[in-house]
C-alpha positions as CSV (number, residue, x, y, z in Angstrom):
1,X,0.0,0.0,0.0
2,X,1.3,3.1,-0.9
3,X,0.2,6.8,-0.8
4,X,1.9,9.2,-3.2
5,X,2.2,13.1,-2.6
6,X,3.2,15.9,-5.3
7,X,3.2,19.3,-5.8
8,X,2.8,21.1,-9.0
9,X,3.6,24.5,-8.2
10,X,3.9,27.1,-11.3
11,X,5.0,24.7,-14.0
12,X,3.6,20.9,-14.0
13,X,0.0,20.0,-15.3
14,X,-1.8,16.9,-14.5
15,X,-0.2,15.5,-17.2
16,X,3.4,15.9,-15.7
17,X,2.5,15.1,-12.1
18,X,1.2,11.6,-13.4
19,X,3.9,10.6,-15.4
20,X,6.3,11.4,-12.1
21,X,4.2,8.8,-10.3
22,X,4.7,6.3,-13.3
23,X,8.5,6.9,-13.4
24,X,8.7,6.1,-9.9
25,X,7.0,3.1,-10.9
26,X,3.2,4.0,-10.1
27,X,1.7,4.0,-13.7
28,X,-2.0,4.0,-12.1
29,X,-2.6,6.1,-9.9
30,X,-6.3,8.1,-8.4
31,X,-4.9,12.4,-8.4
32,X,-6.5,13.6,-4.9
33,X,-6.7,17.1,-5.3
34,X,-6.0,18.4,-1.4
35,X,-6.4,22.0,-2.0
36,X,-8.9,24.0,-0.2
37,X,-10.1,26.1,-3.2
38,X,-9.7,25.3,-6.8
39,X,-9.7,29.0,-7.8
40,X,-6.8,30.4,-6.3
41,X,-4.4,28.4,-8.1
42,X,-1.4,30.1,-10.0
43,X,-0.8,27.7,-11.9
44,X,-4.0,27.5,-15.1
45,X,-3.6,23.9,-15.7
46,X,-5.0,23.6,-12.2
47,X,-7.5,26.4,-12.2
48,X,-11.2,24.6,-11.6
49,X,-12.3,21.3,-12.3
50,X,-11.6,19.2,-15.5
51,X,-7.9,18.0,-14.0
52,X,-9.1,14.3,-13.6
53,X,-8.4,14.9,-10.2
54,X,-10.7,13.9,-7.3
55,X,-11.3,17.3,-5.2
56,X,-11.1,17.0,-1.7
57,X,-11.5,20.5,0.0
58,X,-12.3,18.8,3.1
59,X,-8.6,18.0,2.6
60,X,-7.4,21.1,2.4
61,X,-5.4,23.1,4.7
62,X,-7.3,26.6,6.6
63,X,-4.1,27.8,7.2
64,X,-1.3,29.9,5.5
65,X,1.5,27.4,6.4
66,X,3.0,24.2,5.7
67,X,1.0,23.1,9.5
68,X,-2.5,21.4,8.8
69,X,-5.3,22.9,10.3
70,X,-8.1,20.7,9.6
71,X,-11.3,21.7,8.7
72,X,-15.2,20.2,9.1
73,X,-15.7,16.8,7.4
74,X,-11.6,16.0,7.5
75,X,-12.2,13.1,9.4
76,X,-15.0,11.1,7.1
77,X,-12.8,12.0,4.4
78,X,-9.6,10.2,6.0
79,X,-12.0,7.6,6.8
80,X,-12.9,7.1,2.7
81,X,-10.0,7.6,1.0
82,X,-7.8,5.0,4.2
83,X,-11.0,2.5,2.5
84,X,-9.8,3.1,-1.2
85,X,-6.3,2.5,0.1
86,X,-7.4,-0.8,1.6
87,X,-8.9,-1.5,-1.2
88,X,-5.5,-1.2,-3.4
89,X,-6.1,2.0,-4.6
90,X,-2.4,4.0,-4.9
91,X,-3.2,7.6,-4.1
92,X,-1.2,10.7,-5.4
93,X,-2.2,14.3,-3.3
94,X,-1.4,17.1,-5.0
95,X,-1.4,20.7,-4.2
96,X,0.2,23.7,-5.0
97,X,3.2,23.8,-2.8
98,X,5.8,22.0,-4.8
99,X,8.3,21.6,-1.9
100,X,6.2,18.7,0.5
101,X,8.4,19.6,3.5
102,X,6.1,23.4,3.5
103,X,2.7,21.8,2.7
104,X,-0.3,20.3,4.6
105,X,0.0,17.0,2.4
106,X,2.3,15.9,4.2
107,X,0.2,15.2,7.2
108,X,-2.7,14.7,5.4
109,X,-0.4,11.4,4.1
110,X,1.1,10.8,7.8
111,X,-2.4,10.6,8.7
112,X,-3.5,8.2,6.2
113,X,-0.5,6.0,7.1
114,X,-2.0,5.9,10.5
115,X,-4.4,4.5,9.4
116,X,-3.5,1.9,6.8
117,X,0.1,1.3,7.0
118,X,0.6,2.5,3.9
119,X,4.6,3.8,2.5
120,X,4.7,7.5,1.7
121,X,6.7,8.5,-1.3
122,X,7.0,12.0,-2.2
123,X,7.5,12.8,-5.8
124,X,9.4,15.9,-7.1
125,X,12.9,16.9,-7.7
126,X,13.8,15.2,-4.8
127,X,11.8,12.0,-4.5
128,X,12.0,11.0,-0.9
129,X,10.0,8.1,0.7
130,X,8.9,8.9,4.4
């Protein structure tokens, strides 16, 4: 079981951030969108729906920093997506925040290992399994 984080920052598109997960030898993967708004993103290939992502916002992070500060319905969706896991499902979070050491997803996977045993991998420039 694994769980898969990226970030996409200015420059990747969904596109991109999928075939990182098959180089790292994850060619199927479900995107879970983490982000608490799909509007504010800077980078267009990200910008609203449409990415063949899964949106979470109950994911996302009510803070301005890297910490997580959970919001309503975090909880039931742990509870899901630690099922789909279960269930053999290899899940890659993305958000804006290409550097996974300043974003929420990092806890949001931490969490989800709690709860399944899954591996963390982070994908990026510097691929790093946690």
């Amino acid at each position: 079981m694994t769980v898969l984080t990226a970030g996409y920052s200015l420059d990747r598109t969904p596109k991109d951030i999928r075939a990182l997960a098959s180089k790292a030898g994850f060619p199927e993967v479900t995107l879970l969108d983490v982000r608490r708004s799909q509007t504010h993103s800077r980078n267009p290939h990200w910008r609203g729906g449409g990415v063949g992502a899964v949106w979470s916002p109950s994911l996302g992070n009510l803070g301005k920093t890297a910490r997580w500060i959970r919001p309503r319905g975090a909880s039931l969706a742990l509870r899901v997506n630690a099922e789909l896991i279960l269930a053999g499902e290899v899940l890659l979070l993305v958000c804006c925040e290409r550097d996974w050491r300043r974003c929420h997803r990092r806890y949001v996977a931490q969490v989800l290992r709690e709860l399944t045993g899954a591996k963390i991998i982070h994908l990026g420039d510097d691929e790093h399994d946690a």
